[in-house]
C-alpha positions in Angstrom: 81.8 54.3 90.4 78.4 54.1 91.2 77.9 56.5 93.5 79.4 58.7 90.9 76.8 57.8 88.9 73.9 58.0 90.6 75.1 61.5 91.7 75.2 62.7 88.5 71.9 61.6 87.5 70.6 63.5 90.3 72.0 67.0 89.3 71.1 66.0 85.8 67.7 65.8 87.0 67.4 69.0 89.4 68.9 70.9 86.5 66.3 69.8 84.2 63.7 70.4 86.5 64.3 73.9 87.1 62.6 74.9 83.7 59.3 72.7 84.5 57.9 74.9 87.3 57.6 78.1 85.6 53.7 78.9 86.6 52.4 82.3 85.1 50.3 84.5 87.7 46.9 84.2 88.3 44.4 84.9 85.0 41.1 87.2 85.8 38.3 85.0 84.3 34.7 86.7 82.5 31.7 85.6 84.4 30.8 83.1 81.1 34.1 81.8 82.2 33.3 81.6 85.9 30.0 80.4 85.4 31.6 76.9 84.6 33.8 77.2 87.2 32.6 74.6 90.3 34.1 76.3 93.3 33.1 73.2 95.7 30.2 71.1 97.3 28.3 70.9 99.7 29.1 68.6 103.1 26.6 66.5 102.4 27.8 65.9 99.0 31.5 65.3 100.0 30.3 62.8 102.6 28.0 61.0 100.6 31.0 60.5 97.6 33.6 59.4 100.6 31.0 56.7 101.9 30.2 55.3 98.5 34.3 55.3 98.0 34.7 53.9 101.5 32.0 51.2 100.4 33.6 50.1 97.4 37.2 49.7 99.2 35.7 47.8 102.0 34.2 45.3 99.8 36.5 45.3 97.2 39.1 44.3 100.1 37.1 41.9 101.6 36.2 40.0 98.2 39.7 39.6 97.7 40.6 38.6 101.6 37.9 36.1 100.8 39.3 35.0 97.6 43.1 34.6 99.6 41.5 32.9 102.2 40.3 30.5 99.9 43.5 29.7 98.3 45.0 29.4 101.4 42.7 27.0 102.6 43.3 24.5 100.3 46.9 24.2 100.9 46.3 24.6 105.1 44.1 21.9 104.7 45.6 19.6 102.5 47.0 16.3 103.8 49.2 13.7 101.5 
């Protein structure tokens, strides 16, 4: 019975999803348009942004290692 089920929720799904990708063809932009258009960066621009992200996960993972260590302590530690 529930295998039943959870096959028919799966062709009820793919059926509905059918109608969702329907993308148009590509759309010749004016040059107002384009000029707001940022086509990409530089190297030095994509590194920079993927140290500073890089920084903030590293020590956004360490303070809460830290933190875990911390609260594991007290119980490792802890004698009755």
């Amino acid at each position: 019975m529930g295998g039943k089920v959870v096959g028919l929720v799966a062709a009820a799904a793919l059926l509905v999803s059918v109608g969702i990708a329907n993308a148009k063809g590509p759309v010749k932009l004016a040059d107002v348009q384009l000029d707001k258009v940022t086509a990409g960066a530089s190297a030095s621009d994509v590194n920079a942004a993927a140290t500073q992200q890089l920084n903030s996960l590293l020590a956004a993972n360490t303070l809460q290692l830290n933190n875990q260590l911390k609260f594991f302590n007290v119980f490792y530690t802890f004698t009755p």
